[in-house]
TIRO-2110 file (N, C-alpha, C; in Angstrom, 1 decimal):
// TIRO-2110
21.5, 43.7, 83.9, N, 1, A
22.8, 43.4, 84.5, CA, 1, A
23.9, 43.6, 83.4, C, 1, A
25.2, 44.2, 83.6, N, 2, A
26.1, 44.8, 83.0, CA, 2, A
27.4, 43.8, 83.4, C, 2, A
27.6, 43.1, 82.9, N, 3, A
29.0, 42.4, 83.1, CA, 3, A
30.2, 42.6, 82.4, C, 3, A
31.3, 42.8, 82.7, N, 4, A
32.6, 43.4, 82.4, CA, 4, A
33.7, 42.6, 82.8, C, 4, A
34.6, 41.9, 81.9, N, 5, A
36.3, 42.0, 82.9, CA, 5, A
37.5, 42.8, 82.7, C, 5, A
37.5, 43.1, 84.1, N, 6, A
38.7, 44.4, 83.9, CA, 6, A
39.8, 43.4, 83.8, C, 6, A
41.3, 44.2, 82.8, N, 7, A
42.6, 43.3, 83.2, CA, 7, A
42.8, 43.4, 84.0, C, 7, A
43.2, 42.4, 84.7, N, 8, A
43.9, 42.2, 85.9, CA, 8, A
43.1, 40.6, 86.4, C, 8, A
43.1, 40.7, 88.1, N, 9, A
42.7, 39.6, 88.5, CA, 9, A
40.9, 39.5, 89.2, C, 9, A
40.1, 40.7, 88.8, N, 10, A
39.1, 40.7, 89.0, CA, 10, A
37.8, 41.2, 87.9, C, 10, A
36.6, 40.3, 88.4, N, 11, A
35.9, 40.4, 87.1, CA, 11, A
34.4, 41.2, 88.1, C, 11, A
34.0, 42.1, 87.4, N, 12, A
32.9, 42.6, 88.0, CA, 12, A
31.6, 42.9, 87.4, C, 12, A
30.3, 42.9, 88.0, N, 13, A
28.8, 42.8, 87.4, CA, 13, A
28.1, 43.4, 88.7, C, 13, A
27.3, 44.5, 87.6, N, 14, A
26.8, 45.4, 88.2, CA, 14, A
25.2, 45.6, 87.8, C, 14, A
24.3, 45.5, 89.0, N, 15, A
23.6, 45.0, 89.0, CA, 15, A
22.6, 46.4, 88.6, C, 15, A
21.5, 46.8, 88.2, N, 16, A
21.0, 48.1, 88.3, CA, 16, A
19.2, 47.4, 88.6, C, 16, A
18.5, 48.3, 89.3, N, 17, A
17.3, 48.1, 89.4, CA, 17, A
16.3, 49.1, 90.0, C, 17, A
15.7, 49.0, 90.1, N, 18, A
14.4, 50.1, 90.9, CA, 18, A
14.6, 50.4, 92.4, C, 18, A
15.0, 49.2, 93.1, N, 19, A
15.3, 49.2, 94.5, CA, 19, A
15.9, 48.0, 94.8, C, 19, A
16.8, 48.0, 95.8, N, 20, A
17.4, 47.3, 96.5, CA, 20, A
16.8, 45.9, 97.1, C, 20, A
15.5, 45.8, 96.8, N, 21, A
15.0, 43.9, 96.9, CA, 21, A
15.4, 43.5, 95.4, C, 21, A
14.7, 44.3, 94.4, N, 22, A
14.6, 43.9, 93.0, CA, 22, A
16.5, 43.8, 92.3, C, 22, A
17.5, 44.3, 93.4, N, 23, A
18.8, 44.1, 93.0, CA, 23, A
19.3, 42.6, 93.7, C, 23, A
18.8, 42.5, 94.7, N, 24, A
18.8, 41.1, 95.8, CA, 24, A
18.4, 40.3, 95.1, C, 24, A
17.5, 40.1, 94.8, N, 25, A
16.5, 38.8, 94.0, CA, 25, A
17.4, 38.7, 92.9, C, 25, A
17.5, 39.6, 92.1, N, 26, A
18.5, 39.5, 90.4, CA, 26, A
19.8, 38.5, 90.8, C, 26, A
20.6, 39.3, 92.2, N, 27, A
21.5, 38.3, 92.7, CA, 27, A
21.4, 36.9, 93.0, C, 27, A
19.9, 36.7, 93.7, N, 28, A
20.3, 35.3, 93.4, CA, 28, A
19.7, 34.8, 92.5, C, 28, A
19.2, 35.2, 91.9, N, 29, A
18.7, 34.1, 90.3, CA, 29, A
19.5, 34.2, 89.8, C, 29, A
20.3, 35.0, 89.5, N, 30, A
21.6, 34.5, 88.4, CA, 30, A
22.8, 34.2, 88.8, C, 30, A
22.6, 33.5, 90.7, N, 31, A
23.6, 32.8, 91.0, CA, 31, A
24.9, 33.1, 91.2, C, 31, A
24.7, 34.4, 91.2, N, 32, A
26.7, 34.9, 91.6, CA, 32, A
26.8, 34.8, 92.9, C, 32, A
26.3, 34.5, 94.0, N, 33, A
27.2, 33.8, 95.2, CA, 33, A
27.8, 32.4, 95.0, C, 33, A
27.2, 31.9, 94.2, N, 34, A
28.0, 30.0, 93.9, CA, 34, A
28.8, 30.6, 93.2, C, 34, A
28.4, 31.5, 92.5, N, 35, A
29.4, 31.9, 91.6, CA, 35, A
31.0, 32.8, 92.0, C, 35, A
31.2, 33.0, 93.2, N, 36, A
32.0, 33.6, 94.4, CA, 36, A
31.7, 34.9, 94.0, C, 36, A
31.0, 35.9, 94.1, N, 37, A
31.0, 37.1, 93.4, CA, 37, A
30.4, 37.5, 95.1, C, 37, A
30.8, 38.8, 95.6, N, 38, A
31.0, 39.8, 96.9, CA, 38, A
30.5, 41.0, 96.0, C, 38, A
29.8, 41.6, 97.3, N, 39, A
29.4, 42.9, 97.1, CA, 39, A
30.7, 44.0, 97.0, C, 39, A
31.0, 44.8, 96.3, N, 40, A
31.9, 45.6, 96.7, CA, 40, A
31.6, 46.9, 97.7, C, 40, A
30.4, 47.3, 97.8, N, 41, A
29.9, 48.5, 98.6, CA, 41, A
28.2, 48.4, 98.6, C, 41, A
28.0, 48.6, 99.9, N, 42, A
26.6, 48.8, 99.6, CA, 42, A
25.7, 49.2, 98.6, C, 42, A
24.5, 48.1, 98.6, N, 43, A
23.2, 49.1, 97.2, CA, 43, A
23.4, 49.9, 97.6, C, 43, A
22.9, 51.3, 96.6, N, 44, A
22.3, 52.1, 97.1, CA, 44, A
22.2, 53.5, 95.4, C, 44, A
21.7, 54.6, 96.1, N, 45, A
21.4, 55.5, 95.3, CA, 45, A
23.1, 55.8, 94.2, C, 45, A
23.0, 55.6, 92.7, N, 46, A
24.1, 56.0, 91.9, CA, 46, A
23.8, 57.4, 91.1, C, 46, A
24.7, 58.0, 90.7, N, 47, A
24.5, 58.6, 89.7, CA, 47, A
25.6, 58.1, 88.3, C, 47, A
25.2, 58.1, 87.2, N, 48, A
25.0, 57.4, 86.4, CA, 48, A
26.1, 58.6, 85.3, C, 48, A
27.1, 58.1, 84.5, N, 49, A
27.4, 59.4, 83.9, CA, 49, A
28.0, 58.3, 82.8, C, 49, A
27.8, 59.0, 81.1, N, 50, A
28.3, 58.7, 80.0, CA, 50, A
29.6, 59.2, 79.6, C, 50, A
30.1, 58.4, 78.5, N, 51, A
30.8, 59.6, 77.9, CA, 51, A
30.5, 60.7, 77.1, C, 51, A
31.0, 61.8, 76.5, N, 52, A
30.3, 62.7, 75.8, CA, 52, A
29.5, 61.9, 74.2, C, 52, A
28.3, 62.7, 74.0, N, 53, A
27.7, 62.4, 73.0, CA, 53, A
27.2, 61.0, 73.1, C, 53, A
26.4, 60.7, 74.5, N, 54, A
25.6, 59.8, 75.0, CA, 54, A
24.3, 60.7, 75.9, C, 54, A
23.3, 60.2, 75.6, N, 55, A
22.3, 61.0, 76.0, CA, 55, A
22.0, 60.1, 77.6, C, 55, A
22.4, 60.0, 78.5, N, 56, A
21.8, 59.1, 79.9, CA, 56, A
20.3, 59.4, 80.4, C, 56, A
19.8, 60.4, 79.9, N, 57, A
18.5, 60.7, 80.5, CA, 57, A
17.6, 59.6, 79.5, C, 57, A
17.6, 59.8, 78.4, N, 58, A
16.2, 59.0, 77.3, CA, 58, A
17.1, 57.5, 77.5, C, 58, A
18.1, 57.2, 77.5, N, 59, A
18.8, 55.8, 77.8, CA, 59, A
17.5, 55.5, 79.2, C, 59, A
17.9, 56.1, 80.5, N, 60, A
17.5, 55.5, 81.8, CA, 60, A
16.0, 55.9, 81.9, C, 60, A
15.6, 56.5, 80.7, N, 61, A
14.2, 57.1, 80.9, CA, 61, A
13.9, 57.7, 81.8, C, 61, A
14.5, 58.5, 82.3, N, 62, A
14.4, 59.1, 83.9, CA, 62, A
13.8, 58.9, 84.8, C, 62, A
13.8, 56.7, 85.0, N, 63, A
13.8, 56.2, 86.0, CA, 63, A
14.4, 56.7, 87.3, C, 63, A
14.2, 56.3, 88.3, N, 64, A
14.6, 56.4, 89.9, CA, 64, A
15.5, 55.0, 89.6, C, 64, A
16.7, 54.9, 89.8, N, 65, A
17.4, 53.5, 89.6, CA, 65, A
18.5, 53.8, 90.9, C, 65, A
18.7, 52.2, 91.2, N, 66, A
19.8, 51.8, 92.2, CA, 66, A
20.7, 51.2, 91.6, C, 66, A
21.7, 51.0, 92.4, N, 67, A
22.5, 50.0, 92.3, CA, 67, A
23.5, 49.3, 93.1, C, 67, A
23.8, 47.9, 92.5, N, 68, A
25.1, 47.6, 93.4, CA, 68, A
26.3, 46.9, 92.6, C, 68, A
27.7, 46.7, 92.7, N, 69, A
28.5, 46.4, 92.2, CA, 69, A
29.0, 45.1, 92.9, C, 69, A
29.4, 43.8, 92.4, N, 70, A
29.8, 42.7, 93.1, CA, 70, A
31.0, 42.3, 91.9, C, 70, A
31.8, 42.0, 93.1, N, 71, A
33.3, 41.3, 92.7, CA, 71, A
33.7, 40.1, 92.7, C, 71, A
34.7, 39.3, 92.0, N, 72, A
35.3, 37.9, 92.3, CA, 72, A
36.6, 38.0, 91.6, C, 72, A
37.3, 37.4, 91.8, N, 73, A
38.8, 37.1, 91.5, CA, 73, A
38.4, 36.3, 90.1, C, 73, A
39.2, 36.4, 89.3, N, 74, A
39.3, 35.9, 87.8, CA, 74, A
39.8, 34.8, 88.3, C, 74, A
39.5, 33.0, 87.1, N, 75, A
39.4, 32.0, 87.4, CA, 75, A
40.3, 31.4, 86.5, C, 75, A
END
């Protein structure tokens, strides 16, 4: 799990996994609905892009990966 806050008034964590239960489950063990955190768009298939002179293939091992992005208002 990748957590980040952008400036402004929203903080966002983005979940990555094999499939769409194993992103569900992650969600709630680590409690971001109490934590007010919303899906921003459906799981689903990403493609994944670096900046230059980052290798993404040996990073993701050229796993099959999903994902989903979930939002909340800064506190």
């Amino acid at each position: 799990m990748t957590r980040h806050q952008q400036h402004g008034d929203e903080e966002f964590v983005t979940i990555v996994g094999g499939d769409a239960e194993e992103i569900s489950r992650t969600f709630r063990e680590q409690g971001l609905a109490e934590q007010d955190y919303s899906i921003v768009h459906r799981i689903g298939r990403h493609r994944f892009e670096l900046a230059p002179g980052q290798d993404l293939h040996s990073l993701l091992d050229g796993r099959a990966l999903v994902a989903a992005t979930y939002t909340r208002r800064a506190r």
